[in-house]
N, C-alpha and C positions, 0 to 999 in steps of 0.2 A: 693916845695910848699912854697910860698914866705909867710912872717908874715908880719901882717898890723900894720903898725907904730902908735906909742899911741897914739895921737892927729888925724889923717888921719884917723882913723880907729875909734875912737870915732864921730867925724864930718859926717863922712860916713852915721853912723849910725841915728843921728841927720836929714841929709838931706832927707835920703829916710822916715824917719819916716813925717815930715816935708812936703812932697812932696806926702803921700798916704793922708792927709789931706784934704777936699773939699776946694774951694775957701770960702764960708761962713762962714767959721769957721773960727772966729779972734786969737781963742788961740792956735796959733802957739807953738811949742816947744821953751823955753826960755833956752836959754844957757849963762852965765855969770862963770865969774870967783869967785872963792873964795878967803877972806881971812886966808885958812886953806890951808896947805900945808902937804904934804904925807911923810914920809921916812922909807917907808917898808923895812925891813931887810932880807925877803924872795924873792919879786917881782925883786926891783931895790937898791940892798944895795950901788951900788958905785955912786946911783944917788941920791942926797941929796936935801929936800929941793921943792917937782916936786910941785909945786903950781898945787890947788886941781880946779874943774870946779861945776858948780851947774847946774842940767840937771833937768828942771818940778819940783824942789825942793828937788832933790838927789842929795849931794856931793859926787861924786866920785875921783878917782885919772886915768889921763886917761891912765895912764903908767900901771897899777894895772887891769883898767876895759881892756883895751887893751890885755893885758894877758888871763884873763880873755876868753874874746873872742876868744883867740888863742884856750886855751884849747876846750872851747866850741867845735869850728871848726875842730880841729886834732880828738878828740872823735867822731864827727859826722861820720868823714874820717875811721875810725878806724873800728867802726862799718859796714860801707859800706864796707871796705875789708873783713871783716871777714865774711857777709852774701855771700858775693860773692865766695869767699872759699869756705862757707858749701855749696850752690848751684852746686859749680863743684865738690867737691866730693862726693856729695850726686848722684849728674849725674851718675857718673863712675860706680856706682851698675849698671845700667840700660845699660849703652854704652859698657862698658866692659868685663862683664858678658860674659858667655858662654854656654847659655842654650840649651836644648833640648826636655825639657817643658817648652812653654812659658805662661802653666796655674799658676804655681806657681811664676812667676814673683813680683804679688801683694800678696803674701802670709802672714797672721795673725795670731797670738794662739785664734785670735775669730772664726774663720772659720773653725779651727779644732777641729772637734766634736769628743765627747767622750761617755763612758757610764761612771758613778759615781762608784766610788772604782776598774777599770778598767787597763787591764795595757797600754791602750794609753792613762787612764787619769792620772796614774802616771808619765809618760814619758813624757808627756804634761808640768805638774808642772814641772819634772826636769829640763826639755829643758829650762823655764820661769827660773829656778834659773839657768841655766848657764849662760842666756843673763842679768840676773842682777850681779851676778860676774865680768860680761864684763864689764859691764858700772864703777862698783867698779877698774877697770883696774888690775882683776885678771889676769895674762897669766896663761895658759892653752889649753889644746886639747880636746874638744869634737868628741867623738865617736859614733854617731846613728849605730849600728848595726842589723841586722834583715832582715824578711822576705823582695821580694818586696811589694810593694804596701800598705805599714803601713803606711808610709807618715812621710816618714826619711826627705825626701830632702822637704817638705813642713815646718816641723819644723825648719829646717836647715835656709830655707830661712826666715822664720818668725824672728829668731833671729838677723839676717842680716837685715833685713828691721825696725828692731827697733833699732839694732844700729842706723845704717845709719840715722835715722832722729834726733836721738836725740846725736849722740856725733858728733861731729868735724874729726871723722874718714874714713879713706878709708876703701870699703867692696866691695867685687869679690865674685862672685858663678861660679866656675867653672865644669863641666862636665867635670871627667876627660877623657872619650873615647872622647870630640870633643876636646880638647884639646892635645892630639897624632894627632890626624887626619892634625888638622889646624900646628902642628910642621912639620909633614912630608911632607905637601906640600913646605916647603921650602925645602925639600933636593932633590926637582926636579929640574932639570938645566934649562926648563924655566922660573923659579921662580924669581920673579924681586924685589919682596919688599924686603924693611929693616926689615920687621918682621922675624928674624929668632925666634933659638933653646933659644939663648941668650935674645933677647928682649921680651918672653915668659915668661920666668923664670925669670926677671929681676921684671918684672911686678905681677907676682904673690907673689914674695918674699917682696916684699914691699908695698904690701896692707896691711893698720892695721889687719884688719880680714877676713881671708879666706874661704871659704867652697871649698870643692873638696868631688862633689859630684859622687856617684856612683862607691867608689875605687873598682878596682878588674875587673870591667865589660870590661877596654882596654886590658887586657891580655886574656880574652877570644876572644875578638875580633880579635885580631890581634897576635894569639898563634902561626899562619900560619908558621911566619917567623922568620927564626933563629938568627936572632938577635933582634927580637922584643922587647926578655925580656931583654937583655942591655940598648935597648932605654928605656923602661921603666922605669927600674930602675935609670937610667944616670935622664930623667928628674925628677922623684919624689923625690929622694932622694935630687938632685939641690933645688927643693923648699921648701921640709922640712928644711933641713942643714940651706938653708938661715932664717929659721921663727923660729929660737929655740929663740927667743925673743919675738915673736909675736904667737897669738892664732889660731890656725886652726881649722874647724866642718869638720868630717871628716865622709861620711853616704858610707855605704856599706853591701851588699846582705851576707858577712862573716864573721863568728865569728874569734874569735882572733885565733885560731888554723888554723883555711883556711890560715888567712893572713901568718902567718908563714911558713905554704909551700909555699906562693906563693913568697914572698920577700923576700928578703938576712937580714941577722941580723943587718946591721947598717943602712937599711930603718927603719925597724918594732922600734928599738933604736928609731928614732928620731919622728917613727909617736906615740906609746905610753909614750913618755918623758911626764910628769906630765898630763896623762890624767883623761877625765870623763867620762866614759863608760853612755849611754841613751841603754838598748837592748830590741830589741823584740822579744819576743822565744813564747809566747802565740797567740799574735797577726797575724791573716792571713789577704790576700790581700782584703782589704776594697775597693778596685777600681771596684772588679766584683760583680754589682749588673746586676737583670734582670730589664727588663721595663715592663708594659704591655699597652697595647693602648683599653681595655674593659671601 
């Protein structure tokens, strides 16, 4: 990104101003020289002396105003990167995701309703004070545990969807049963992508904030096979290990006693490392209502 020379770049500015002018209009921009001279000690210290210009009746330095304009222009630049950054990471929630509800997609703590002194409106605020944590760049592990249908993974994503707008960070919702599914089709031999086992895990461990949603639900799926729970374990344990620096939401149908029969002790290690338990032990499945058409 070339810089525009003091004079060149002052003149520039001068012409096009000069030039958006109608013909009628006698008062053109008046450019003369000064008897004042510049020697900024900040701008151009080894330039002594830079005789000053008079622009419509402002004395500038054009070495100083040139500068000037630089910064202007690099700031402008600067900004235009850094929207465009938040735009592609902000994308990745949506393109890289791995859902299996794609109603909670747009998910909000407006939209999830409570009753007042209730325990999904306690679990509600809490959820609300772990995603302000976040943004304070608390690390930590959130844990929604509970029945289904309380609306784990609706909160889950609600917090992710406020990150995501408002910090400069990367956010993933992952499902963890399509997440097995989508790994093991690469260990079919006609499997042709570059996405394996590794670039899986590679990408979930370097998300700022993760959710892995629905832990517990691939092992019942896939209990069939006797090596299922190595694979398992091989990948979950790969993305925790990789995120003990980063904060994970973690929503699952099991209290902390399930997960311990189900996982070996240096998973359950890295999935309760400085957690925040969110549980729903009161709360039943709010999804089954009846309709009536009278």
């Amino acid at each position: 990104m070339g810089k525009l020379q003091p004079m060149a770049g002052i003149l520039d500015h001068v012409i096009k101003t000069n030039s958006s002018k109608t013909y009628s209009d006698e008062s053109k921009v008046d450019v003369r020289y000064s008897n004042n001279i510049c020697n900024s000690e900040t701008v151009h210290p080894l330039k002594k002396n830079v005789k000053m210009i008079v622009i419509e009746g402002e004395t500038i330095c054009p070495i100083c105003k040139s500068h000037e304009m630089n910064l202007a222009f690099e700031k402008e630049q600067e900004e235009k990167i850094r929207q465009y950054r938040a735009q592609f990471q902000q994308g990745r929630l949506k393109e890289d995701s791995l859902f299996s509800d794609f109603t909670i997609e747009n998910a909000n703590f407006e939209a999830y309703e409570t009753i007042p002194d209730s325990e999904i409106d306690t679990n509600k605020q809490r959820a609300i004070t772990a995603m302000l944590k976040y943004k304070e760049g608390v690390v930590f592990n959130t844990i929604f545990s509970g029945y289904a249908g309380v609306g784990k993974s609706h909160l889950a994503m609600a917090i992710l969807n406020n990150l995501n707008a408002k910090l400069p960070k990367t956010c993933l919702f992952i499902k963890v049963d399509n997440l097995m599914r989508e790994i093991r089709k690469t260990f079919k031999p006609s499997y042709q992508s570059k996405e394996d086992e590794d670039y899986f895990i590679n990408k979930l461990t370097e998300a700022d904030f993760l959710v892995l949603d629905d832990l517990g639900a691939e092992s019942g799926a896939i209990q069939k096979e006797s090596s299922a729970s190595d694979f398992v374990h091989r990948v979950i344990y790969a993305v925790l290990d990789g995120r003990r620096d980063k904060s994970t939401i973690i929503t699952t149908n099991l209290d902390i006693k399930a997960m311990q029969k189900l996982y070996d002790r240096k998973l359950i290690s890295r999935m309760l490392s400085n957690h925040y338990i969110i549980k729903f032990e009161d709360t039943k499945d709010y999804r089954i209502k009846s309709i009536s058409f009278d």
